[in-house]
N, C-alpha and C positions, 0 to 999 in steps of 0.2 A: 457383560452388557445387562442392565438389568429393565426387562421388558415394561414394566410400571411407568420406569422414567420415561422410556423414547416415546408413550403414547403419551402422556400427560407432558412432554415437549413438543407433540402435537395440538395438543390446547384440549386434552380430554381433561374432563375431572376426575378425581380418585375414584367415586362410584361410577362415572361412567364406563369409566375401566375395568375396573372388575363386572362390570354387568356384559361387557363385550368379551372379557378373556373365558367369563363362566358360558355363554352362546357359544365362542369355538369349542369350549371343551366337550359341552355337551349336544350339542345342536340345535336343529329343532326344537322348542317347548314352548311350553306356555307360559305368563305371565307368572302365575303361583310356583310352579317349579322354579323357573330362573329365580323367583327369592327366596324360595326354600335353598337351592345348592350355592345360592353368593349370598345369602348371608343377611340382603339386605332388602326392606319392608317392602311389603305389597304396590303400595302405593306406590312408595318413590321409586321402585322399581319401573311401573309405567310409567311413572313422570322420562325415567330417565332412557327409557326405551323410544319414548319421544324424540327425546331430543336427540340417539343415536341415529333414529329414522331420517329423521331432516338432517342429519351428516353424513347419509349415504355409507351407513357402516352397519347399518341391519334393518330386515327388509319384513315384511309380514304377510301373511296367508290365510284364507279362511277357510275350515275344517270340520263339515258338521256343526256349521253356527259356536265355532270355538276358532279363537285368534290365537295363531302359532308365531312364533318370531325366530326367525332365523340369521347368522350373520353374512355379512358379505364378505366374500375371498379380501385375507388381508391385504394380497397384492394394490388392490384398492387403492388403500397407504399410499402407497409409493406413487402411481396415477396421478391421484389426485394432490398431493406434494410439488411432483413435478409440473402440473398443471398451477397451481399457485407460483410456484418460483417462475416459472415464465410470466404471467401476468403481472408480478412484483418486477422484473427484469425490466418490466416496458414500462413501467409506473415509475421507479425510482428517479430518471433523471428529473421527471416532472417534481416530484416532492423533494431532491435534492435540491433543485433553482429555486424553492422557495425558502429551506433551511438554509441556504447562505445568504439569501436577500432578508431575512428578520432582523430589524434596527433592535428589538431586543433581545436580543438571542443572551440567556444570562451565562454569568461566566463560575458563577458558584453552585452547583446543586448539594442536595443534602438527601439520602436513599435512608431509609428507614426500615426496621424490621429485619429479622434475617430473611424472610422468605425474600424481600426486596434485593436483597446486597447484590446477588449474582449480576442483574441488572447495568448496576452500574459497569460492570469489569466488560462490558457488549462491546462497547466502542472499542476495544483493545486489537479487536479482530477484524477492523475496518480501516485500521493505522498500515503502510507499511513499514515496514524497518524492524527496531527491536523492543519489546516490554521490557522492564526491570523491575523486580519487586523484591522484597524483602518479607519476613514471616516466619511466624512458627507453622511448623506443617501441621501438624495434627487440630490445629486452632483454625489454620486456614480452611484447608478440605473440608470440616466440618460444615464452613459457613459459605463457601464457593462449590458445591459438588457440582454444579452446572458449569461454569468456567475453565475446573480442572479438567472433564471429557473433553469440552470447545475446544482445548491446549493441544491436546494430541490430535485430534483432527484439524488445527489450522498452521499448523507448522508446515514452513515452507521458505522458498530462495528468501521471500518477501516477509516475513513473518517467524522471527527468531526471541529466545527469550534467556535473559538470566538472572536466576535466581538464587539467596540468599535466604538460609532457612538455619534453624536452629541443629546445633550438632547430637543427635542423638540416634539410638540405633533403624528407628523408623525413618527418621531423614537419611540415613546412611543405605537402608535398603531403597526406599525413592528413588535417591540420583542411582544406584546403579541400573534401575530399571530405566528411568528415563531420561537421561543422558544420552546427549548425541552432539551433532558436529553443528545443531539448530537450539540446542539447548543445553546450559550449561548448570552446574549446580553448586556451591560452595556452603560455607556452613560458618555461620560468625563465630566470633572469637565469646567463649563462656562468660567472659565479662559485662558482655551487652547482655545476656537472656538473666530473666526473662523476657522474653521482646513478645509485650501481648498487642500489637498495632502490627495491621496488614497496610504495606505502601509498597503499590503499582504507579510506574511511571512508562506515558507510552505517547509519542507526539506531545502534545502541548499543554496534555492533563495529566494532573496528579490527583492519584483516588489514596483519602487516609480512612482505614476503616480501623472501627473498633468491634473488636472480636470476642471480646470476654463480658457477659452479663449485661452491656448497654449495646444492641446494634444496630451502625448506622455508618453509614460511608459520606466522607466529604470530598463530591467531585471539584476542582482548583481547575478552570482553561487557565491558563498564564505559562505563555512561552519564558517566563523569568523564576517563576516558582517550579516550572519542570525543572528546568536547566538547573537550580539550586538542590533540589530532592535527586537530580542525577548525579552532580558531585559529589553529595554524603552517599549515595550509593557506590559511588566508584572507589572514594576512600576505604569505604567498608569491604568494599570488594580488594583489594589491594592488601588486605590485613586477615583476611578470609582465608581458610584452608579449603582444600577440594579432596 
């Protein structure tokens, strides 16, 4: 687990991050010190102590006419998480009756940038039944690291996945690690690779991304273009070694 991510999948920024990890480490201090041991400017250090205050993730004290900043217990996290996912719990049917009443709800998106791509793959874990994708691993992972965690955590009765990756000895360590009776893994025939295009299929959308030097994903709704991008995957899969 690598602690940078799960807080900045909390919606921190990079520096706010390390301006919160350098407070637990060291505790108590002042303004000058937390940018002397993180590294980073005077300034934008209070800027950014700011803004952890108003997030309830460190607190401050006065000292002899000197401002000390301290953090809050990270248990915090977790509190306040769960207190958001309850409030989203009671909001969502509200904002879902109005996501399926939208006369334009479009059927084609287009995700840009890698930092974007992950984005799109969201909806996957909101489908029940099963994903199908295809890909090069090492190409993938690169440009989905958020999705590949989400995978292991949303696996379930309801939420199965199989996958088609290229045959090589890091895809061969992969499925023996995450293979299970929810997820499956095969490996295409050498004659397809190089296979530089990620395609997920999962309910009624088909996401085609490109992975090498231009990135950007094309999300397709069409219960007819799933169904077509499932068949070439099912052939594929039928000609696949495991």
């Amino acid at each position: 687990m690598d602690i940078k991510d799960s807080l900045e999948n909390l919606g921190l920024e990079e520096k706010e991050v390390n301006i919160y990890l350098t407070l637990l480490e060291v505790g108590e201090s002042s303004v000058l010190e937390i940018s002397k041991r993180s590294g980073v400017k005077r300034p934008t250090t209070y800027v950014i102590l700011q803004s952890l205050e108003k997030k309830g993730l460190v607190t401050k004290r006065f000292k002899s006419k000197k401002t000390l900043y301290l953090p809050q217990n990270p248990k915090k996290l977790i509190t306040d998480a769960e207190f958001n996912l309850k409030q989203l719990h009671e909001a969502v049917p509200f904002l879902e009756s109005m996501y399926k009443t939208r006369k334009d709800k479009p059927k084609v998106l287009i995700y840009e940038g890698k930092d974007g791509l992950d984005r799109a793959n969201d909806e996957a874990f909101l489908v029940k039944g099963e994903v199908v994708y295809m890909g090069t691993l090492n190409l993938s992972r690169d440009i989905f690291p958020r999705t590949f965690r989400k995978t292991d955590y949303a696996l379930s009765e309801n939420f199965k996945i199989r996958e088609l990756i290229d045959d090589s000895e890091e895809s061969r360590v992969y499925s023996q690690k995450v293979c299970s009776d929810r997820r499956q893994v095969r490996f295409m025939p050498k004659k397809l690779l190089p296979f530089e295009a990620d395609i997920a299929v999962f309910g009624n959308k088909t996401l085609i991304t490109s992975v090498k030097k231009e990135y950007f994903t094309l999300a397709i709704e069409s219960k007819e273009i799933a169904h077509a991008f499932k068949s070439i995957f099912e052939l594929v899969w039928g000609l696949s070694s495991s």
